[in-house]
C-alpha positions in Angstrom: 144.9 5.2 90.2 145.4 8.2 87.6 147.8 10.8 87.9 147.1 14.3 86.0 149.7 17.2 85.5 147.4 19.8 84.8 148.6 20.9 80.5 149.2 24.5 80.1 148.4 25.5 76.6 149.8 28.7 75.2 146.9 31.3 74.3 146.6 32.2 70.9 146.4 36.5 70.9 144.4 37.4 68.7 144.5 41.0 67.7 144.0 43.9 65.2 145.9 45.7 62.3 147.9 48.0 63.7 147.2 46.4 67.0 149.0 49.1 69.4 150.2 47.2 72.8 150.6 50.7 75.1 148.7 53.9 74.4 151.0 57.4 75.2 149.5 59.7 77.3 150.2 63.2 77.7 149.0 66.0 80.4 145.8 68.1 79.2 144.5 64.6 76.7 141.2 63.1 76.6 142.3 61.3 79.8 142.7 64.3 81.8 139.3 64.0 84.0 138.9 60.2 84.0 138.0 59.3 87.7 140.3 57.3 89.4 140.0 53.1 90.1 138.2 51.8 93.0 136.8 49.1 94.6 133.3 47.8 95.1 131.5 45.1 97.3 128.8 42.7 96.6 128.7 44.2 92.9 131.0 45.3 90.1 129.8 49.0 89.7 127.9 50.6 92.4 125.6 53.6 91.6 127.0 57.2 91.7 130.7 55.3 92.1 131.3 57.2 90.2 128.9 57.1 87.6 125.2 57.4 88.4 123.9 55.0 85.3 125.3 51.8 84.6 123.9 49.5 81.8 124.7 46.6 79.4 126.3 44.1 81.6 129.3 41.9 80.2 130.8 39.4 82.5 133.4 36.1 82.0 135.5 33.9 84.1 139.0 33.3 83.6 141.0 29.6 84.4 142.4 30.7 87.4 138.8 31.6 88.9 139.2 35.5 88.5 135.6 37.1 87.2 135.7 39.9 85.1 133.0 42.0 84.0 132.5 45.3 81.9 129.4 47.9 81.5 128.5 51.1 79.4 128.9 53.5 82.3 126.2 56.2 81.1 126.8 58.7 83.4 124.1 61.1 84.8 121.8 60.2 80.9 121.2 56.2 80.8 121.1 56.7 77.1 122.7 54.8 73.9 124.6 57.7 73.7 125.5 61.1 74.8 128.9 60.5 76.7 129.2 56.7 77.4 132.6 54.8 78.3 133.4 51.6 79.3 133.9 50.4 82.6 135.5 47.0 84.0 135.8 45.3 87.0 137.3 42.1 88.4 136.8 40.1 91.7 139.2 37.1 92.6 137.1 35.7 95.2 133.8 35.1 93.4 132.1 38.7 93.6 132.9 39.4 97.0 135.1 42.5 96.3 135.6 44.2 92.8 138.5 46.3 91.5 137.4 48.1 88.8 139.1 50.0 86.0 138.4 51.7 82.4 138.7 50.1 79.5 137.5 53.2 77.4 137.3 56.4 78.0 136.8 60.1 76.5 136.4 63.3 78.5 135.1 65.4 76.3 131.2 65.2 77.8 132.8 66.0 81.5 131.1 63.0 82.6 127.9 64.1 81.8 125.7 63.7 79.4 125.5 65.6 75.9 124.3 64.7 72.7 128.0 66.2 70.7 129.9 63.8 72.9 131.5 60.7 72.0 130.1 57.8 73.2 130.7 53.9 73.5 127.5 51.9 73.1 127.4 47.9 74.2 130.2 45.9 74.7 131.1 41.8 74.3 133.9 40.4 76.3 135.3 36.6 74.9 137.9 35.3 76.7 140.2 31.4 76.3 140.9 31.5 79.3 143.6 33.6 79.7 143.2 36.6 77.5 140.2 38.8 77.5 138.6 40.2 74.0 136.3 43.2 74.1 134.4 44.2 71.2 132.6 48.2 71.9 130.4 50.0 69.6 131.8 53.4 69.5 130.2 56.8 68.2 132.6 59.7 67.1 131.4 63.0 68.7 127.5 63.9 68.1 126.6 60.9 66.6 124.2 57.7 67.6 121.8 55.5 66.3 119.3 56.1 68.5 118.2 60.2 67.9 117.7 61.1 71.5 121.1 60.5 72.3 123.2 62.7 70.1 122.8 65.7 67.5 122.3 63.2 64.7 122.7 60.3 63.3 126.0 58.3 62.2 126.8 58.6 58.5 126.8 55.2 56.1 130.7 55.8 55.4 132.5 53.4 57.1 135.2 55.8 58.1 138.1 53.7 56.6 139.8 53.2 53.5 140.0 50.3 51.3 143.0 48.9 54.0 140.7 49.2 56.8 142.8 52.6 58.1 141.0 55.8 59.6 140.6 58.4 57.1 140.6 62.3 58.4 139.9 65.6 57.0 142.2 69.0 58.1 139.9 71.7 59.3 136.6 70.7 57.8 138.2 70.0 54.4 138.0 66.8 52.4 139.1 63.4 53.8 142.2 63.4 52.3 144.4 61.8 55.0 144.9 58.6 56.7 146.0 57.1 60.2 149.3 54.8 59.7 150.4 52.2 62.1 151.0 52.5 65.6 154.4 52.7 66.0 157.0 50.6 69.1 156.9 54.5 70.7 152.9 54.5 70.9 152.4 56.8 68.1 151.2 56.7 64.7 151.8 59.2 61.9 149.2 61.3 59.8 149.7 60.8 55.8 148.5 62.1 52.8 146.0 59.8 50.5 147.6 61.5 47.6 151.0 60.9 47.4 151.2 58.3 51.4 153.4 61.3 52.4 153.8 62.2 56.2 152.1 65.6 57.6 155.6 66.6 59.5 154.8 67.6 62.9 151.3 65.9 63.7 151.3 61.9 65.5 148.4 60.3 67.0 148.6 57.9 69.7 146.4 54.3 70.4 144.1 56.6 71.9 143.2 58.6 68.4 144.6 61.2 70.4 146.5 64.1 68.5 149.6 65.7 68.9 151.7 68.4 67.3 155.1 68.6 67.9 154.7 66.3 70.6 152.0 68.4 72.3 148.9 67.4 73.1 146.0 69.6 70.8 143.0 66.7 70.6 141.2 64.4 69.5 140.1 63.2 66.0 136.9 61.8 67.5 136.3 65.5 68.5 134.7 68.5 66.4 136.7 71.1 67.2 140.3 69.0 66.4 142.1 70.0 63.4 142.2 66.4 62.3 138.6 64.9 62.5 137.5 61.1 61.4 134.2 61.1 60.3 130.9 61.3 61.9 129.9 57.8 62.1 129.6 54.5 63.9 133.0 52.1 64.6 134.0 48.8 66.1 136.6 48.8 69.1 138.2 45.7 69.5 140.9 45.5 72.7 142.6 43.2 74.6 143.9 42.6 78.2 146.4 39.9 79.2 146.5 40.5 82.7 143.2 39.5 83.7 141.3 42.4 83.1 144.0 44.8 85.2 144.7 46.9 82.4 143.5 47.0 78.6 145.2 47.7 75.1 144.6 50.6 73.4 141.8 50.0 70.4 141.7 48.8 67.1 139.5 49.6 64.3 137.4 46.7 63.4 136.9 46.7 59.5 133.5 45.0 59.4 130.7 47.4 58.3 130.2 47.9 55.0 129.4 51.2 52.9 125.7 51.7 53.3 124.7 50.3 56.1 124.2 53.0 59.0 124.8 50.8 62.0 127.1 47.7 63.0 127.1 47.4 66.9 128.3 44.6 69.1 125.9 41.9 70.4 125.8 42.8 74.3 127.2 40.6 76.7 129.7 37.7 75.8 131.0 36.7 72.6 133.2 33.2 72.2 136.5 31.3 71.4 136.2 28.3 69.7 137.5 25.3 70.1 140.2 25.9 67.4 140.5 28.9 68.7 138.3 31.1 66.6 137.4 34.5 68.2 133.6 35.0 67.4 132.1 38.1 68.2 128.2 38.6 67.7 127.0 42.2 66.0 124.2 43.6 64.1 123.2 46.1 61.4 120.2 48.4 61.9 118.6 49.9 58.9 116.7 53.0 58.2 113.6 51.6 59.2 112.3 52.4 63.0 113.8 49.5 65.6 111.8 46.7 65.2 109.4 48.3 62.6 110.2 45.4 59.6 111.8 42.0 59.2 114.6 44.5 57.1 115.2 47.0 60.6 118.1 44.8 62.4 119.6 41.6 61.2 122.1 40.1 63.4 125.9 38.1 62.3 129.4 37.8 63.8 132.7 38.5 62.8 135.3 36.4 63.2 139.6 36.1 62.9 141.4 32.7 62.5 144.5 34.8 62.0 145.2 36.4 66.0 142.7 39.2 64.8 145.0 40.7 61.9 142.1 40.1 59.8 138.3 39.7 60.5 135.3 38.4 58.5 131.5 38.5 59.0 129.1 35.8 57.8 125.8 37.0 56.4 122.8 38.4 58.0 119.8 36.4 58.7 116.6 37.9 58.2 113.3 37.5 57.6 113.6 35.0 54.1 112.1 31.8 53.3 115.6 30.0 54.4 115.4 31.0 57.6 111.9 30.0 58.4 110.3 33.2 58.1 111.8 34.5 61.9 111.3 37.8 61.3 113.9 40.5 62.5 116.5 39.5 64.6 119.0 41.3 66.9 121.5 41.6 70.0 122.7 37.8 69.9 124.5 35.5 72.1 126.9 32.7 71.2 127.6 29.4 71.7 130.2 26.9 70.9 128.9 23.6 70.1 132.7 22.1 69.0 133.4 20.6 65.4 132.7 24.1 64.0 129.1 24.9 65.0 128.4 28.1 66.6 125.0 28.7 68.1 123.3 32.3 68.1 120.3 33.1 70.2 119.3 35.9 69.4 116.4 39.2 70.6 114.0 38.5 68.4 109.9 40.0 68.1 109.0 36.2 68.7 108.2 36.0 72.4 110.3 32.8 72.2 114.2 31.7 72.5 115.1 31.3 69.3 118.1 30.1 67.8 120.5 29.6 64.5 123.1 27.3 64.0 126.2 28.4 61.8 128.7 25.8 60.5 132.2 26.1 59.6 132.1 24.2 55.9 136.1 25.5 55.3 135.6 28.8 53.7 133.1 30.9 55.7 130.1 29.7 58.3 126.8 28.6 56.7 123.7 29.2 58.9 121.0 26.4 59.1 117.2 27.0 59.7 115.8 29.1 62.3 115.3 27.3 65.6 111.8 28.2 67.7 111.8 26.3 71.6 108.6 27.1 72.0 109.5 28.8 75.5 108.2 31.9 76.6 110.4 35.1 77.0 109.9 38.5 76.3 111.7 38.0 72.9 112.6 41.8 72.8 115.5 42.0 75.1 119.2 40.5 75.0 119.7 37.3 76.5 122.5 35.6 77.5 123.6 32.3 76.9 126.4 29.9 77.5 127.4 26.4 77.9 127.5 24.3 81.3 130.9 22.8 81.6 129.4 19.5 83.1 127.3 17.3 82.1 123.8 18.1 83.2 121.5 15.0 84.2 123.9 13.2 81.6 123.9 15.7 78.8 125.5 18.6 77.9 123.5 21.6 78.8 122.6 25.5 77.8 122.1 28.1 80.3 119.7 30.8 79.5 119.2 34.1 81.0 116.0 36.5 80.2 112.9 37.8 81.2 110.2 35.0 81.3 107.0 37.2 81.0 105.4 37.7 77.8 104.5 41.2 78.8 107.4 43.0 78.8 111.5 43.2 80.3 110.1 41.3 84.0 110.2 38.0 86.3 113.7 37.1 85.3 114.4 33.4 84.8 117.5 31.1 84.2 116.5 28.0 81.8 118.6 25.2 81.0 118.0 23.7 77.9 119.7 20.1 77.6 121.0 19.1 74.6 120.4 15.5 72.6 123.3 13.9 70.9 122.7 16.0 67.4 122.5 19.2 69.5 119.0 19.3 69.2 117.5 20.9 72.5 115.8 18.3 74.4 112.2 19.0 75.0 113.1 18.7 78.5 113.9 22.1 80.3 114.3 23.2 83.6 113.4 27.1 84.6 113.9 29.0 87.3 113.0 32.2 88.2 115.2 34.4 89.9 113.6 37.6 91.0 110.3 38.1 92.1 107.3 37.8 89.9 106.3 41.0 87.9 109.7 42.9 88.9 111.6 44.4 86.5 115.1 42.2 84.3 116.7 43.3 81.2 119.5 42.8 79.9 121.8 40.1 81.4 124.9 38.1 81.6 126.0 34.6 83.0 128.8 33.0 83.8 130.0 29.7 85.7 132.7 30.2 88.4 135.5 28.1 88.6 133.8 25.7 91.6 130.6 25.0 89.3 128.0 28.0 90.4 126.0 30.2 88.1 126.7 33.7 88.5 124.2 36.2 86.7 124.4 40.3 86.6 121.5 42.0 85.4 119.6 44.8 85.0 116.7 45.8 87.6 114.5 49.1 88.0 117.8 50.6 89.6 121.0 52.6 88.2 123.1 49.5 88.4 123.0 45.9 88.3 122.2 43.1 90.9 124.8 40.2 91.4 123.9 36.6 92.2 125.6 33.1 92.3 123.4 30.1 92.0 124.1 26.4 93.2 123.8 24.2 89.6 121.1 22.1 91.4 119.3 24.5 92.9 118.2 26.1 89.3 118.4 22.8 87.2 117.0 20.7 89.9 118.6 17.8 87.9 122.0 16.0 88.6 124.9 17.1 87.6 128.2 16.1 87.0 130.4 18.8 89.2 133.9 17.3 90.2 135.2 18.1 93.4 138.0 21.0 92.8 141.4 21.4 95.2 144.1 23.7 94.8 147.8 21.8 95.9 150.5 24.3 95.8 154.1 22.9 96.7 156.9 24.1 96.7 161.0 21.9 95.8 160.8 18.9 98.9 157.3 19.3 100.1 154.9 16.8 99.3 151.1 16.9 100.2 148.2 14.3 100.3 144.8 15.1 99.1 141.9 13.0 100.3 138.5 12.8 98.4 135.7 10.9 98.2 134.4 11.8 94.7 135.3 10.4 91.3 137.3 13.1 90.4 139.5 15.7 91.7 139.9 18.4 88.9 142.5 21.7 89.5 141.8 24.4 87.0 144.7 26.3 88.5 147.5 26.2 85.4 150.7 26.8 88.0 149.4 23.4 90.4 148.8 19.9 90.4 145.4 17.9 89.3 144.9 14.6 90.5 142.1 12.1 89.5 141.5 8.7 90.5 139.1 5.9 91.1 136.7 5.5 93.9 138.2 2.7 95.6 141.5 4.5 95.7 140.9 8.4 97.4 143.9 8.7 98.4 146.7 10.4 96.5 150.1 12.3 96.9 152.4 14.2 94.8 155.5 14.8 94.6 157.8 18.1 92.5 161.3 18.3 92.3 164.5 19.7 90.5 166.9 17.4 90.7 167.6 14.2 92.7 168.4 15.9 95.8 165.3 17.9 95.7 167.8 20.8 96.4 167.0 22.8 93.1 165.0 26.4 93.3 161.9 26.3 93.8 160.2 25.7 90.4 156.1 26.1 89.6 154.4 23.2 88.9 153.0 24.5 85.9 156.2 24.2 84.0 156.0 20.1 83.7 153.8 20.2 81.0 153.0 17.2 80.4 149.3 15.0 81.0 149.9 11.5 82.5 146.7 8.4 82.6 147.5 5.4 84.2 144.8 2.3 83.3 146.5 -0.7 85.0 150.5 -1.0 84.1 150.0 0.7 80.7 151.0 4.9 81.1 149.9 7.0 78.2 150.8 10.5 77.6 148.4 12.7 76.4 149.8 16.0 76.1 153.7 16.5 74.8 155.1 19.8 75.4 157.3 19.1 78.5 160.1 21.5 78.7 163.8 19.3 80.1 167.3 20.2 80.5 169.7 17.3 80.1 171.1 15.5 82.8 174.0 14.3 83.7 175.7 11.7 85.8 172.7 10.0 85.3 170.7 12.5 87.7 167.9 14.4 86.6 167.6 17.1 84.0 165.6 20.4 84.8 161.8 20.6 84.1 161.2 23.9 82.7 164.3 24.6 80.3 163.7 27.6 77.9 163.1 25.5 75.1 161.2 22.7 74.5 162.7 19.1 74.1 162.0 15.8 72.4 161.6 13.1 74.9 161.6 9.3 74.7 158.8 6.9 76.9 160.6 4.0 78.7 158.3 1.8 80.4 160.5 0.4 83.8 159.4 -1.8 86.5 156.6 -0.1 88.2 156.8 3.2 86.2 158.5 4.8 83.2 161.2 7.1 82.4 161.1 10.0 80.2 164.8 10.8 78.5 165.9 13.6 76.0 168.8 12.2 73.9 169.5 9.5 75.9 169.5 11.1 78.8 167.2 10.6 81.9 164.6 13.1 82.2 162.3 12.5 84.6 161.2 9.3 86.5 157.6 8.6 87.6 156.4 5.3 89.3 153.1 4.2 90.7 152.3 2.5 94.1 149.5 1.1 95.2 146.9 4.0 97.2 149.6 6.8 96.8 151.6 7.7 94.1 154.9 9.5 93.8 154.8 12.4 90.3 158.0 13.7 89.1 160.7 12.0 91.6 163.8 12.4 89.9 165.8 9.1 88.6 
């Protein structure tokens, strides 16, 4: 029988330059008529609560099972601009209830639309786990890509200077001062690009908001602020660390490049690799009409190595004889494949998933050829894609979302594309449609829950999205390798038994025990303590951090970072010491000890049908 304390591995952060953790507030700001929080049922956002038009649906799942998902809420306009802000929601019991909050917001359209508004456009959430990464497209007032939206369109500046920081002009004047770094207090200081002097009296806050003399007197997205950034099209990036309860103030994303009119987010979900890698999908829109020319949108990703203090972008791929002639290509979706190989499906004037594979070669990504399926979609629309956690009829598998006709955004359909041992999509595909035939799907998002099941939000005909979970089988129709989950929460003296009948027993849970074992053997229990007596606080499972296998006699320890006090009297140290200790392996009759200088640490041993985890020498 094999015994598994669950690992808890430390997310890496990753976040921005000048990466502000609170955002100061003040009475009379931006803030001052943002609708309160509320809850939902069935649904994250819910028609005229409070806003009438929701679009653009973004949705992940966290390791403790908590679903979080995030929308452009458009207000009384449904347009790509015109007043937008961005609106999340999380539900701990699967979609049942939502809580939803906002991760962006500006009240200068009064919640409704108007073309000299601000306005956030498409959002991408990535999450490892723990942390949750939002990428937004954001407009400053009266601009947007698309003309209906706003009073014009953005301008080719990117807004910054060469050290990525906000430049401003002073009452319509020349852009002759900068935004410094956000400060422990919340606030950042105006200086002048001549000379780096401060503008005594003036502060913004995480919010762009700006004060004088600690008053509240606007907003440098806004046209009538004394201060004003210029009118064109930025990056958001933000963070939340509490599962989606609350968000960091923004940071600017330095990605676009002088010239190019447009860099917005790929809708949806963006990833964290395997190394940890944030990789968020965008894509620049020329001058030409949208989809008018191979040249009118090209799609990339940025990506930070470095906990998002710095960010790069890989190249474009366009219509070019390297990339098989695929014509433009758009609002993307990634995948991580592991070993450094993102994949990018990608909206596309095909009428066919499509896809690009970009490999990490230890300077930049390199993308391969163009990828067509072969299977019908209505190419023109975002996608979304992600990777099943199990093994699908033995292979790793791709979930799909889109619209399957070939006449326009309708008949929605989840595929699952399985995978060969190069990565290579099998010609073998399963797809199952998900709404009825002819009605309308656009823009989606999926995401497993934490017991195996598909969830998918997506657009309909309506003002808001629809929300459905999905049994694996019943949309693969294949088998599939989904182990049996059980959450075991004890406390100092109790101990619990677990009985299964499947292979495994798996706890994604990071603060209780996992357990897997053999067939022949479905019985287990576990025990935690503190110290010999079992007479120690009560201490969270979570903080033994260390990954046990048993094959036989021979113990092997797969994760070390296990946290011990030292002992003494020969009685047990502490799990869970504030710093982390070097340990020693001991095999002993029937188990093993684990000391730290000598001294005993803990003591495990194995019997026959039950085993005993963390009894104290």
């Amino acid at each position: 029988m094999a015994k598994k304390w669950t690992a808890v591995l430390m997310a890496i952060l990753m976040v921005l330059t000048a990466f502000p953790v609170t955002t100061a507030m003040a009475a009379g700001s931006s803030e001052a008529s943002k609708p309160a929080d509320g809850t939902t049922q069935g649904r994250p956002f819910v028609s005229d609560n409070p806003s009438h038009w929701y679009r653009i649906p973004s949705m992940v799942t966290l390791d403790d099972g908590t679903v979080v998902a995030a929308a452009d809420a458009r207000w009384d306009g449904g347009m790509d601009g015109g007043g937008n802000d961005v609106i999340t929601a999380r539900s701990t019991d699967n979609g049942d209830t939502w809580s939803y909050t906002w991760a962006g917001y500006y009240g200068d359209n009064g919640n409704v639309f108007s073309k000299a508004s601000t306005s956030y456009c498409d959002s991408n959430i990535a999450t490892d786990g723990k942390t949750l990464y939002m990428l937004s497209t954001f407009f400053a007032s009266g601009v947007a890509i698309n003309g209906t939206s706003a009073n014009a369109q953005p301008s080719k500046d990117t807004g910054l200077d060469s050290q990525g920081r906000l430049l401003l002009a002073r009452n319509g004047g020349d852009y002759d001062y900068y935004v410094g770094a956000v400060g422990a207090d919340g606030y950042a200081s105006i200086y002048r690009t001549s000379d780096s002097t401060v503008v005594s009296g003036y502060k913004v806050n995480g919010e762009f908001e700006l004060f004088k003399h600690d008053a509240y007197v606007g907003c440098v997205w806004y046209s009538n602020c004394e201060f004003q950034a210029k009118k064109c099209q930025y990056l958001f990036f933000r963070t939340s660390t509490d599962g989606g309860k609350t968000w960091s103030a923004p940071s600017l994303v330095n990605a676009r490049k002088s010239g190019e009119k447009f860099l917005g987010a790929g809708p949806g979900r963006a990833v964290v690799t395997d190394d940890g890698t944030i990789c968020m999908p965008v894509y620049v829109y020329g001058d030409n009409a949208w989809g008018s020319g191979d040249a009118s949108q090209a799609t990339s990703f940025i990506y930070s190595k470095d906990h998002g203090k710095t960010w790069s972008r890989t190249a474009n791929f366009t219509s070019t004889s390297s990339f098989g002639g695929s014509g433009w290509s758009s609002e993307a979706q990634l995948v991580d494949l592991g070993n450094g190989v993102v994949r990018c499906f990608y909206r596309n004037g095909k009428k066919k998933i499509m896809y690009c594979d970009a490999t990490w070669n230890g300077s930049g990504y390199q993308w391969g050829d163009v990828v067509d399926t072969g299977i019908d979609i209505w190419g023109n629309c975002q996608l979304s894609a992600i990777m099943y956690p199990y093994l699908i009829d033995g292979k790793r598998a791709i979930l799909v979302s889109s619209p399957s006709s070939t006449q326009g955004r309708k008949t929605g359909a989840i595929f699952t594309l399985l995978l060969n041992d190069d990565n290579t999509v099998s010609t073998e595909y399963a797809k199952k449609t998900i709404t009825a035939e002819g009605a309308t799907f656009a823009y989606s998002c999926l995401t497993v829950l934490k017991d195996g099941r598909v969830a998918d939000l997506y657009e309909t005909d309506a003002c808001d999205f629809t929300y459905k979970v999905y049994d694996i089988q019943s949309l693969t129709g294949m088998d599939v390798d989904v182990p049996t989950t059980a959450d075991i929460q004890m406390n100092v003296g109790q101990k619990k038994t677990l009985t299964f009948s499947e292979q495994n027993v798996n706890n994604s849970a990071s603060d209780v025990v996992s357990l897997s074992a053999a067939k022949e053997e479905p019985g287990a229990t576990a025990n935690k303590a503190t110290d010999a007596n079992y007479s120690g606080d009560s201490v969270s499972v979570k903080r033994a951090l260390y990954t046990f296998t048993s094959t036989g006699t021979e113990y092997t320890i797969a994760h070390a970072g296990m946290y011990l006090s030292v002992g003494t009297n020969g009685k047990a140290g502490y799990p869970g010491a504030s710093t982390a200790a070097n340990v020693t392996l001991r095999a002993v009759d029937g188990g093993f000890q684990l000391l730290q200088d000598g001294h005993y640490g803990l003591y495990f041993m194995e019997k026959r049908f039950q085993g005993q985890c963390g009894e104290p020498l």
